[in-house]
N, C-alpha and C positions, 0 to 999 in steps of 0.2 A: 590243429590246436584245440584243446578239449574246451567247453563249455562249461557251464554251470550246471546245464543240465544233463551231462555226462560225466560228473561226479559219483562215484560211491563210496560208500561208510563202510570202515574194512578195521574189525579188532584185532590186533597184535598181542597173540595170548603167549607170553615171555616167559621161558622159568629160567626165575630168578636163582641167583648164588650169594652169597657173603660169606666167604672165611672164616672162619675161629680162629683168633688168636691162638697158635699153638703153646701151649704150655713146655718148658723147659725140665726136661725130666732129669734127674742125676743118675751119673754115669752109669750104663749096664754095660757085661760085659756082653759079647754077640753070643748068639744061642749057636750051638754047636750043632745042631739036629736041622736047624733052619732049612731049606731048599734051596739048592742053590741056584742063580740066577739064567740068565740064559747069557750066552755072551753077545748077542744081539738086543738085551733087555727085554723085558715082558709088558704088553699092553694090560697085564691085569697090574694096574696099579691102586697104591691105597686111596681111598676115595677121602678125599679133602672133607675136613668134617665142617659144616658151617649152617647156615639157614638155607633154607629151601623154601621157596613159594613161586607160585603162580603170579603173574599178574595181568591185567588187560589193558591196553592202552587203545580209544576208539577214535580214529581218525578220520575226515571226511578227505577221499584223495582222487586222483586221477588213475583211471586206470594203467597206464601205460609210465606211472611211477615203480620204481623200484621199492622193495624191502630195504636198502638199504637209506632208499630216501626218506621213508617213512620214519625210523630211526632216527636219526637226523633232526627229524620235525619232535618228535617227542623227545629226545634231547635237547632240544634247544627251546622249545613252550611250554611240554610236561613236568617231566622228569630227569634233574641233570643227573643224578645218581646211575642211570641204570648204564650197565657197562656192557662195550661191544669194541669190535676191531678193526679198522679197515685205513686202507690209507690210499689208493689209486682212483679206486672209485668206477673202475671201466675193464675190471676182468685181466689185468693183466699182471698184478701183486699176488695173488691169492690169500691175502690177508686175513679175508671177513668171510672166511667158511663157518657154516654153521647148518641146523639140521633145521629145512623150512617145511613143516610139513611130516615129519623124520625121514627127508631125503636130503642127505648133505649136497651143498652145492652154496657158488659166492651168492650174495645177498646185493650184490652191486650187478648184478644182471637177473636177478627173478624179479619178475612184476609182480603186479598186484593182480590184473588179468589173467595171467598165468594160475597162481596158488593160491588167490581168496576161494576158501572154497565158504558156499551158501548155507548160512546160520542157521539151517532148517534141518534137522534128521530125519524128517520124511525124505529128504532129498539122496533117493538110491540107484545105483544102476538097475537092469532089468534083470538081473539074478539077485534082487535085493541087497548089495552089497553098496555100504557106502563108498567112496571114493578117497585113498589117504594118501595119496604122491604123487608123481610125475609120470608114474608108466601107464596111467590114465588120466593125465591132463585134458586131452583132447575131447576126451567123453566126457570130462564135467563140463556142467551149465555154467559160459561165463556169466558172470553180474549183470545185469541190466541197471541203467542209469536208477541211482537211488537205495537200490538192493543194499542189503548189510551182508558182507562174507567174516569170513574169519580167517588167520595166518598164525599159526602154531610155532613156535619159533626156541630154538635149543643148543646146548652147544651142540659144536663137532662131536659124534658118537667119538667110544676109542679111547680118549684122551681125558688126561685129569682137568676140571673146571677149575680156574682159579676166580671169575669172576663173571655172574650171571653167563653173556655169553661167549668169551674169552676163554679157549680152552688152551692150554700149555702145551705146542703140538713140541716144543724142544726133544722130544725122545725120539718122533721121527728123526728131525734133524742130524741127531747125533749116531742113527743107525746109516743114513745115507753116509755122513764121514766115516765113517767105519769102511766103508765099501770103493774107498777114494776116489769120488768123483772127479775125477779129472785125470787129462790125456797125460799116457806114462809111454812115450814115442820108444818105438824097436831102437833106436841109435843104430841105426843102421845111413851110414852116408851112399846113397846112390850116386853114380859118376854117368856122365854123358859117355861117345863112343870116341873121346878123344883121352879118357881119362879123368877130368875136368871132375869136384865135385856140381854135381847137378841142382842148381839153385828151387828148380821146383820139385824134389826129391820127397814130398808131401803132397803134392798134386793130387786128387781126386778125380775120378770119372765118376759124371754124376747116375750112375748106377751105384757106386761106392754111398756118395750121400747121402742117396734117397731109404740104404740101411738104417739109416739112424737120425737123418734130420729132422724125421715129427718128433723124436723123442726129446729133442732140445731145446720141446717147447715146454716140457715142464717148468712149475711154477710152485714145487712144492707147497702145493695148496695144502694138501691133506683129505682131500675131498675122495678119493678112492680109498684112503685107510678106512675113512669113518664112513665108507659104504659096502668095507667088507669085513664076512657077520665071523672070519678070523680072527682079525684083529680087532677089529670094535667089541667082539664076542670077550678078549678076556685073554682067551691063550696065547701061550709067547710064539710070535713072529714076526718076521723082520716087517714084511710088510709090503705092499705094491709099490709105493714111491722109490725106496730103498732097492728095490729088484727093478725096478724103471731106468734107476740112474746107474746100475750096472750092466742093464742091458744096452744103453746109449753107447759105454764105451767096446763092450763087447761086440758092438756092429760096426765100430769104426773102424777100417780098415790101418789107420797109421800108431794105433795103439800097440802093444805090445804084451801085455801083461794077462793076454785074455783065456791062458791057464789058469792062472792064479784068481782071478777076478771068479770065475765058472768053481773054484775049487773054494772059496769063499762062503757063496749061496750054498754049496752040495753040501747041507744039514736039514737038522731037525726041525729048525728053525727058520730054514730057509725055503729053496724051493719044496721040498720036502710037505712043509705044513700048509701050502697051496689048496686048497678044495677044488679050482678048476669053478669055482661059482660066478663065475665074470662079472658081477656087479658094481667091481669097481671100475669099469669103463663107462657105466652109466650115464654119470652126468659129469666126467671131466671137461673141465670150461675149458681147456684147449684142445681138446679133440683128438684126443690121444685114445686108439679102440686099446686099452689098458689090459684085456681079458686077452685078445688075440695076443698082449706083448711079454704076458707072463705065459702065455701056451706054449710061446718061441724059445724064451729063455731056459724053461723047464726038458725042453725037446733035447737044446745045447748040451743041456748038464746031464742027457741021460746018454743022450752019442758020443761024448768026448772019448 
């Protein structure tokens, strides 16, 4: 149990969003020259016009609180205005992604210990290089009782901001339905050796499962779109989550559809616009190696 005197003072440097009223323009007809869309939709989307600012909120907390508690505190003593997402609270929703640090990842499992990093810009590694994410967490100096750090806090890369840190991941979403998640069975009735249909005629051997059951832990975070520099980047494609949840049914053995599924991704848009950059496996909060699972899917769609 923390003490008083294992407290540290830790700023929450937020960029903020607000909206503009959109104005209601009279009818135009569609430009004819336009580009057209992708039929997987385009992460370069139009950027919501509104206000923009910084803000800082300085908290005295424990270290082994979360980002998302801290939140929380300044919603409910500072600032009721400032807007954020979350709903489970313990990693299991993927509600409250956002970029801490500009490393996306939930906010309901980063501490303070973790990503305050020390309010001092003398403070460099030994090649002089400051420290700004998680794939050198370990090398930074944590806080010592008292210390003041800092935590940088942004939406989801990738996706349109609708409010401070609330980003609109619905585009994802609507590329994974596109890809129909969900089991499409061979209808094929198997019969025992008397004739009989076979009541376990779906049965798995769990070599069959262990194809595809990490994958069915996704949690449609969003947390490997907005960490990879394709799609967070701008250019149209579908995306890791969307290629995640075709590849789940692709391994499942009782599926049927896993031509059409493979013939789906095989675009421009799809496995296609892959970089092979694995960093959207980085910091998926359920432990899904994401880069090894788009190597595999890419591999299918090029032996079929």
């Amino acid at each position: 149990m923390s003490t008083e005197n294992d407290m540290v003072t830790v700023t929450l440097r937020v960029h903020r969003f607000t909206p503009r009223a959109e104005r209601e323009r009279p009818g135009r007809g569609a430009n004819p020259f336009a580009r057209k869309s992708s039929p997987f939709g385009s992460s370069a989307r139009r950027r919501p016009r509104g206000k923009q600012w910084t803000q800082d909120y300085t908290l005295t907390v424990r270290p082994e609180d979360t980002v998302l508690d801290c939140l929380l505190r300044v919603k409910r003593t500072l600032d009721p205005t400032l807007a954020f997402r979350y709903s489970c609270g313990h990693g299991m929703c993927g509600s409250d992604a956002v970029a801490v640090n500009g490393t996306p990842m939930l906010i309901c499992t980063a501490t303070v210990a973790e990503w305050a990093k020390p309010d001092d810009p003398s403070v460099a590694d030994d090649e002089g290089f400051r420290s700004t994410g998680a794939s050198d967490a370990d090398a930074r100096p944590a806080l010592g009782p008292g210390e003041h750090g800092v935590i940088e806090l942004e939406p989801l890369p990738g996706f349109p901001v609708q409010r401070d840190l609330i980003a609109d991941i619905d585009p994802m979403l609507d590329q994974i339905r596109r890809l129909r998640p969900y089991l499409e069975a061979k209808g094929e009735l198997r019969t025992t050796a008397d004739g009989k249909v076979n009541a376990f005629e779906y049965l798995q051997s769990p070599e069959e499962l262990a194809r595809y059951e990490q994958l069915t832990n996704c949690i449609a975070c969003g947390v490997c779109e907005g960490s990879c520099p394709v799609f967070a980047g701008g250019d149209a494609f579908i995306g890791p989550a969307a290629l995640i949840a075709a590849s789940r049914f692709v391994n499942d053995s009782r599926d049927g559809k896993t031509m059409e599924r493979l013939d789906a991704i095989d675009t421009a848009d799809g496995v296609a616009a892959c970089q092979s950059v694995r960093a959207c496996g980085r910091q998926c909060p359920r432990g899904i190696d994401v880069g090894e699972e788009m190597w595999q899917i890419v591999a299918k769609v090029r032996e079929r």
